[in-house]
C-alpha positions as CSV (number, residue, x, y, z in Angstrom):
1,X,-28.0,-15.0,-1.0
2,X,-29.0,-14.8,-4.9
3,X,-30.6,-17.3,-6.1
4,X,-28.5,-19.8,-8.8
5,X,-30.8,-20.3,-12.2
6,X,-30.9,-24.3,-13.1
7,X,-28.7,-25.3,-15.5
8,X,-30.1,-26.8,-18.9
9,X,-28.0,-29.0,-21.7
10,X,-29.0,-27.9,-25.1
11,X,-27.8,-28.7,-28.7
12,X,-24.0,-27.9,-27.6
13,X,-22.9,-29.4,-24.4
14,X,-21.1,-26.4,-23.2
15,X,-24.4,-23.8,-23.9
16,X,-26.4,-23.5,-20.6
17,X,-29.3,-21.9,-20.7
18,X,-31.4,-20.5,-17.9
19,X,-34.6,-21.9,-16.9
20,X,-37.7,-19.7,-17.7
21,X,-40.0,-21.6,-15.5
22,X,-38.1,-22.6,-12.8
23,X,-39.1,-26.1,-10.7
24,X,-36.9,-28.3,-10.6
25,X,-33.3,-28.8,-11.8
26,X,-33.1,-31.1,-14.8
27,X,-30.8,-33.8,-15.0
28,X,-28.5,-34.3,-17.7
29,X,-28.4,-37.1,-20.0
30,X,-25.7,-39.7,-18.5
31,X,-22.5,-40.5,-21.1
32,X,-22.1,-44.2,-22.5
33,X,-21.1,-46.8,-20.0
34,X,-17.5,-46.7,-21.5
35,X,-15.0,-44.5,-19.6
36,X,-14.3,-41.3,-21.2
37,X,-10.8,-40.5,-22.6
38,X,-10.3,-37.6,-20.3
39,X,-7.1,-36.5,-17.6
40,X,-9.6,-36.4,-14.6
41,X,-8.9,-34.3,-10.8
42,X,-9.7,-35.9,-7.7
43,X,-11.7,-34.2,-5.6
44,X,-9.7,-34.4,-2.4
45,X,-10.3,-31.6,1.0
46,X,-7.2,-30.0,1.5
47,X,-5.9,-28.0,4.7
48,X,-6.3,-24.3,4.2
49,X,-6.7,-21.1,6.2
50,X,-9.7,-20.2,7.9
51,X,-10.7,-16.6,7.6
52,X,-12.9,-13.8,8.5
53,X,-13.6,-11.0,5.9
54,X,-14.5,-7.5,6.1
55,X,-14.3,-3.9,4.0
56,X,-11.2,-1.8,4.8
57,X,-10.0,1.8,3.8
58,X,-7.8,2.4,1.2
59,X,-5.2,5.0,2.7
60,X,-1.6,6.5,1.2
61,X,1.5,5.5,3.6
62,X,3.2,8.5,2.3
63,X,1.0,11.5,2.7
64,X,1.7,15.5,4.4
65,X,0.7,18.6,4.3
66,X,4.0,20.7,3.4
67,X,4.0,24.1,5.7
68,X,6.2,27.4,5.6
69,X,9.2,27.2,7.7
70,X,9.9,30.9,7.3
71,X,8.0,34.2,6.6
72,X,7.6,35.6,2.4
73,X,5.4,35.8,-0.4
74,X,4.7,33.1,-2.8
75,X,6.8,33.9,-6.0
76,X,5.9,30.7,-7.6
77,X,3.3,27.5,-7.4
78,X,4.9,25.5,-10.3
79,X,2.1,22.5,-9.5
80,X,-1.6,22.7,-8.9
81,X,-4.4,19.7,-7.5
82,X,-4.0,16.3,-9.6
83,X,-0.5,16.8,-10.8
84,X,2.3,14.2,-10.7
85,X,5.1,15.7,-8.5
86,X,8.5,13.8,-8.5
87,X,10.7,13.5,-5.5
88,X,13.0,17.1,-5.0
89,X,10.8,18.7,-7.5
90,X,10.1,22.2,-6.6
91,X,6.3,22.7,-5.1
92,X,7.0,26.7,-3.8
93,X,8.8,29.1,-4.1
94,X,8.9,32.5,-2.1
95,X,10.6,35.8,-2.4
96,X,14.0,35.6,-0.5
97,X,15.2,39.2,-0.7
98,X,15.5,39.7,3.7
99,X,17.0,35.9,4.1
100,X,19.5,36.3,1.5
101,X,20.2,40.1,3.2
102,X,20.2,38.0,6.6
103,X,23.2,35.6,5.3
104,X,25.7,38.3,3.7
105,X,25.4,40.3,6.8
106,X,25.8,36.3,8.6
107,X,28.7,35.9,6.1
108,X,29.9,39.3,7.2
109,X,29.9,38.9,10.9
110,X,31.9,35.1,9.8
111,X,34.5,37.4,7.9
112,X,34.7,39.7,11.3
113,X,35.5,36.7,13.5
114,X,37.6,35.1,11.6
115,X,40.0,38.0,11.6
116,X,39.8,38.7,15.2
117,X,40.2,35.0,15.7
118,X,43.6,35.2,13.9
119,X,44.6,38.4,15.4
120,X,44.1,37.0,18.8
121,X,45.9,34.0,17.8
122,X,49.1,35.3,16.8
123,X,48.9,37.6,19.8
124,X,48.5,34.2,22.2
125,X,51.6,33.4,20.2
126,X,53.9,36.2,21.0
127,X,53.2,36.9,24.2
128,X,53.1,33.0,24.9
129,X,57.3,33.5,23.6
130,X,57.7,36.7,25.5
131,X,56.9,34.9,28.9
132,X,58.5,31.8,28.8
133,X,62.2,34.2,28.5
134,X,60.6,35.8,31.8
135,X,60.1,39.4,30.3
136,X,55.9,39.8,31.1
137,X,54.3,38.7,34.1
138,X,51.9,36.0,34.1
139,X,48.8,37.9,34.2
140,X,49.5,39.2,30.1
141,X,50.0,35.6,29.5
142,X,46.3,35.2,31.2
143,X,44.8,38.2,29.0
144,X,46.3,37.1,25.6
145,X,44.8,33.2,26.5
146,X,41.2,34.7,27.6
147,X,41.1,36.8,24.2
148,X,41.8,33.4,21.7
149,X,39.7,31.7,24.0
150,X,36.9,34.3,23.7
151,X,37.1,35.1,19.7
152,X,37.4,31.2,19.2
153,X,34.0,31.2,20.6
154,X,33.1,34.3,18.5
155,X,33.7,32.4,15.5
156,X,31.8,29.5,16.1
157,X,28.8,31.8,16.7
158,X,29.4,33.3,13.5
159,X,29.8,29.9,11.5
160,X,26.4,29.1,13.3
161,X,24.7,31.8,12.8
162,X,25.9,31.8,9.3
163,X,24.5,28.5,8.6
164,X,20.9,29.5,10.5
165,X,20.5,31.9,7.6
166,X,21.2,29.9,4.7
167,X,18.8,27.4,6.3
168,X,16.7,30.1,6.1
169,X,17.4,30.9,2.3
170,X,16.6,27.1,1.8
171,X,13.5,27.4,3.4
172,X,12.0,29.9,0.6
173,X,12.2,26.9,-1.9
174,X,10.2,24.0,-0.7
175,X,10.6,20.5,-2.5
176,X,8.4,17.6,-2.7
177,X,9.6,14.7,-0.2
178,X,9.0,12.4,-1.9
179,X,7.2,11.2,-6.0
180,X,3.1,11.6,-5.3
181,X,0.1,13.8,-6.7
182,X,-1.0,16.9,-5.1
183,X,-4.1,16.9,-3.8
184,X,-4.6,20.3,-2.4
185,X,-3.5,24.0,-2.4
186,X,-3.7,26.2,0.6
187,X,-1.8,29.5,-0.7
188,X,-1.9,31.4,-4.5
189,X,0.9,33.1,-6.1
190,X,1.5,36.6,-4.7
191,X,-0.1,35.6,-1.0
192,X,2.0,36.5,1.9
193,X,2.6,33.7,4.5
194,X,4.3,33.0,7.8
195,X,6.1,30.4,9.5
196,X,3.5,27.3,10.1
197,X,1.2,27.7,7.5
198,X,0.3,25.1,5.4
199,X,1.2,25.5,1.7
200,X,0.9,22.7,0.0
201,X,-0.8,19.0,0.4
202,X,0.0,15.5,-1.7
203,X,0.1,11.8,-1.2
204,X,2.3,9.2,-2.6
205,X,0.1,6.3,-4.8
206,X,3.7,4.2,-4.4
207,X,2.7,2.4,-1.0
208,X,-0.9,1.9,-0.1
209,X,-2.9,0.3,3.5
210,X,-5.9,-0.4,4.7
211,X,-8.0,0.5,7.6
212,X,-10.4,-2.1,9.3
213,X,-11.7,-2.3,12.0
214,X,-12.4,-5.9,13.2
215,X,-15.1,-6.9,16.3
216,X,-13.6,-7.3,19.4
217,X,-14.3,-11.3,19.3
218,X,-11.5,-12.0,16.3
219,X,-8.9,-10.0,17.9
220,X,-6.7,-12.1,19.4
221,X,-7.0,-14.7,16.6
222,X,-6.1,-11.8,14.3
223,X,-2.9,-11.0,16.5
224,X,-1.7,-14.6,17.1
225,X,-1.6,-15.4,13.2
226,X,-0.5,-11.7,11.7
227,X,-1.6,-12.9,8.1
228,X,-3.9,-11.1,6.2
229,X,-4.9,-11.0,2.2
230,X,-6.0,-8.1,0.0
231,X,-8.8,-9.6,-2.1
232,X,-9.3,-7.8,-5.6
233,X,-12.4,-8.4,-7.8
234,X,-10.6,-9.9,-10.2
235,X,-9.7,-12.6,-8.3
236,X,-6.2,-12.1,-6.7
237,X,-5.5,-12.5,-3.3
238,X,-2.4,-9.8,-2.2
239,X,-0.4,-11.0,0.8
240,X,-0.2,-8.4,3.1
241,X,3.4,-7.0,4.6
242,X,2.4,-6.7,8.2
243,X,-1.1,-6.5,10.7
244,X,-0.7,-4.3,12.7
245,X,-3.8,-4.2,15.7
246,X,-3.7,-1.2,17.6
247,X,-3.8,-2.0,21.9
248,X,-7.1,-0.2,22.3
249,X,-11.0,-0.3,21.2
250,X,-13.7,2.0,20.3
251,X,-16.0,3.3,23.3
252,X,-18.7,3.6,20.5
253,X,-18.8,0.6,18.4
254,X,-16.2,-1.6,20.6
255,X,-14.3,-2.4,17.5
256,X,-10.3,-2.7,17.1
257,X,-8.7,-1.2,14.6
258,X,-6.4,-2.9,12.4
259,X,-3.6,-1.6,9.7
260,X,-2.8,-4.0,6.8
261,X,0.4,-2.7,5.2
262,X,0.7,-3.6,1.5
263,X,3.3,-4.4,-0.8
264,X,4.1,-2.7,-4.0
265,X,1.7,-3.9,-6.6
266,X,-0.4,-2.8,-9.4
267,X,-3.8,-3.0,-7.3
268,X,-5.7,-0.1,-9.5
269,X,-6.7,1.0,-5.7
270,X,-6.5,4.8,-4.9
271,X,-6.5,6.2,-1.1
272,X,-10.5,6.7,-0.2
273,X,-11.5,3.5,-1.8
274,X,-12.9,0.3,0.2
275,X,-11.4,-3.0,-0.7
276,X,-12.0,-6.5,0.8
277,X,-9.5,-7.8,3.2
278,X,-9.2,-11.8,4.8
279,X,-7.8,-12.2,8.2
280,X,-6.4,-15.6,8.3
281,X,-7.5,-17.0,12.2
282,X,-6.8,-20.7,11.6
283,X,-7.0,-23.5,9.9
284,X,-9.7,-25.5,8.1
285,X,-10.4,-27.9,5.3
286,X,-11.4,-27.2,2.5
287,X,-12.8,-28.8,-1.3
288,X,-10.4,-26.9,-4.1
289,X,-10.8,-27.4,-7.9
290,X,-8.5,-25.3,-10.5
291,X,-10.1,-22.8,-12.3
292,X,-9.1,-24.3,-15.0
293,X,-11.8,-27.3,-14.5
294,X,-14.9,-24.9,-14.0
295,X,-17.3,-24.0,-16.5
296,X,-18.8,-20.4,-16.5
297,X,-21.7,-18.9,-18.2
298,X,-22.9,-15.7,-16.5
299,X,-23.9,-16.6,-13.1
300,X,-23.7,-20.2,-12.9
301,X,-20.8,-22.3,-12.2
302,X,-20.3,-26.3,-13.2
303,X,-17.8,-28.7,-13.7
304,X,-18.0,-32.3,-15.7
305,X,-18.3,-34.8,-12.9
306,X,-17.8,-38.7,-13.9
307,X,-20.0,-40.4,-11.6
308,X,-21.3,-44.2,-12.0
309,X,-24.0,-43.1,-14.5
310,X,-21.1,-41.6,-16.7
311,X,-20.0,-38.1,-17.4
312,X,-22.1,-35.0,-16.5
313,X,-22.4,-31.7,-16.3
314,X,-23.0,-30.8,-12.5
315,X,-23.6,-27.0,-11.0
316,X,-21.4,-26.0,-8.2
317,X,-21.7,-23.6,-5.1
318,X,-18.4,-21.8,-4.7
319,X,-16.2,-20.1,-2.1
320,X,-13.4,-17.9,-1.9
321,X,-10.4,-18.1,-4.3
322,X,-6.9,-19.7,-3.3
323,X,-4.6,-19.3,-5.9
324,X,-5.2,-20.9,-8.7
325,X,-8.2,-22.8,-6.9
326,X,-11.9,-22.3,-5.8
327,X,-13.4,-23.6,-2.4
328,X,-16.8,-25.8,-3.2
329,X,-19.3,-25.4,-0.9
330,X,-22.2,-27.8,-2.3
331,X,-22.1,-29.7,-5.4
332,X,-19.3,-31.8,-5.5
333,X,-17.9,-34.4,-2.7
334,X,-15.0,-35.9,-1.9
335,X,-13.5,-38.2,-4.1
336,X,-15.8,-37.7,-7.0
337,X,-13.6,-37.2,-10.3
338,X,-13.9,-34.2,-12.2
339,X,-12.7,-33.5,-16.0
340,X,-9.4,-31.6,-16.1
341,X,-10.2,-30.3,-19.2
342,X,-14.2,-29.1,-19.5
343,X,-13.7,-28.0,-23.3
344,X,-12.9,-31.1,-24.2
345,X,-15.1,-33.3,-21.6
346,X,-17.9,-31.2,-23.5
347,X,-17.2,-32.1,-27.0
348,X,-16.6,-36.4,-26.1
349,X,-19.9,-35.9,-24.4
350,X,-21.1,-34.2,-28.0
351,X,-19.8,-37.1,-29.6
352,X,-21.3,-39.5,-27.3
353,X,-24.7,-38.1,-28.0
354,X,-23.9,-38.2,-31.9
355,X,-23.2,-42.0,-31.3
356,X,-26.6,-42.7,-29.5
357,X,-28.6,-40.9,-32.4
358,X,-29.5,-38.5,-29.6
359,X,-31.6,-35.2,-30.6
């Protein structure tokens, strides 16, 4: 742990300075016996979660590798590594002359079976009239009724087949799934490629997670409460959607690993990245203060206390952030009153020192 420099009062009561020499801390001048005009906070422990924190991976919920689903060469890479792709927007394109040959001789075949279809139909139909007067035996009636049956059939090949090639045709123009960057190419323009190969790689920057993996000891904690926080370095605390702990540890290190889904928020995060996330695993109480009380100058932290001796300037240890709060580890106690408002407890403490006759 880094150690805090002492705090020192000079000339303004809001400049801290840090102490060249070190020793110890130096107290600050106590405020007149009268009680200041100031809104003061009680410092009271309040009931908040208890949690473990460790590094997770940043990783894309949306990402693939787009592959050929059908034999060309590549006419046509409209989008190369780093660019924004939008959802449907055309990635590849290959030469289609043999799959668009493929569906007109499908579209033929269709054309074939439809007229034998109809053929066969009307001749159901007549000999279907001719036997109920009694003038063919029953076995024309059976022939006519095999052949619609049969080019029926025929014609649903053809409609199939038909729409197997222009699936086919589709396939030579390949679309992004979904709004994302590319992040890598696998093929150049004028490269012949076959059914299976990879083409085309991107991820979408919409929907983020994070990968962690825990010690074995917080796992069931971890599952029983299913709250976890994204914690950014400028202070915010993210909720997460869902904690996820997958059923099974590593041989190697004998840690679980965990997936924190986030929601959609502006997180300046980007997949490969390592961000801090809290598991909440129970309850515990805790000393808050607003921000808004604190005073900050580099790396100390204080707050005006008003303790019998009057109103001072006090360093504080502090935790984790809650909201609009900070945990104090050392420093302050409960029930000690603190100035809501340290601009202003600095300037009545100015004008205190002014009334004294104070250097």
């Amino acid at each position: 742990m880094r150690t805090v420099p002492h705090l020192r009062v000079i000339a303004l009561p809001l400049l801290l300075a840090l102490s060249a020499c070190g020793g110890s801390e130096p107290e600050l001048k106590p405020a007149a016996a009268a009680a200041p005009p100031l809104a003061l906070i009680e410092a009271r422990a309040e009931t908040a979660a208890r949690e473990r924190i460790w590094d997770g991976v940043v990783e894309a919920v949306h990402q693939a590798t787009l592959s050929a689903q059908t034999g060309g060469r590549v006419l046509e890479l409209p989008y190369d590594v780093n660019d924004f792709v939008n959802a449907g927007d055309v990635v590849v394109r290959f030469t289609a002359v043999e799959q668009q040959s493929a569906q007109r001789q499908a579209q033929a075949a269709l054309s074939a079976a439809q007229a034998a279809a109809s053929e066969a139909e009307a001749e159901f139909k007549r000999v279907s009239e001719i036997y109920e007067r009694r003038l063919v035996a029953r076995a024309q009636l059976d022939q006519a009724t095999a052949r619609r049956d049969a080019t029926r059939a025929q014609l649903e090949s053809a409609r199939a087949a038909l729409s197997a090639a222009g699936e086919r045709v589709d396939y030579t123009v390949v679309r992004a799934p979904y709004s994302g960057i590319v992040t890598r190419r696998f093929v150049e323009v004028g490269e012949t490629v076959g059914p299976g190969q990879p083409l085309i790689e991107g991820l979408s920057l919409d929907r983020l997670r994070l990968a962690v993996q825990v010690p074995q000891s917080d796992v069931a904690a971890i599952r029983a409460s299913g709250r976890a926080f994204l914690l950014l370095a400028d202070g915010r605390r993210i909720a997460a959607e869902s904690v996820t702990v997958f059923p099974y540890a590593d041989a190697g290190t004998h840690s679980f690993s965990v997936r924190v889904d986030l929601p959609e928020a502006d997180t300046d995060l980007a997949p490969g990245m390592t961000a801090k996330v809290a598991f909440v695993i129970g309850e515990a109480e805790r000393l808050l203060l607003p921000a808004t009380s604190l005073v900050r100058r580099s790396e100390v932290t204080a707050a005006y206390v008003l303790a019998e001796s009057g109103l001072s300037l006090r360093q504080l240890r502090l935790g984790h952030r809650y909201g609009d709060a900070f945990e104090v580890l050392s420093g302050l106690s409960t029930g000690e009153r603190v100035a809501a408002d340290p601009v202003a407890a600095g300037v009545w403490l100015e004008q205190q020192r002014k009334a004294r006759g104070d250097d």
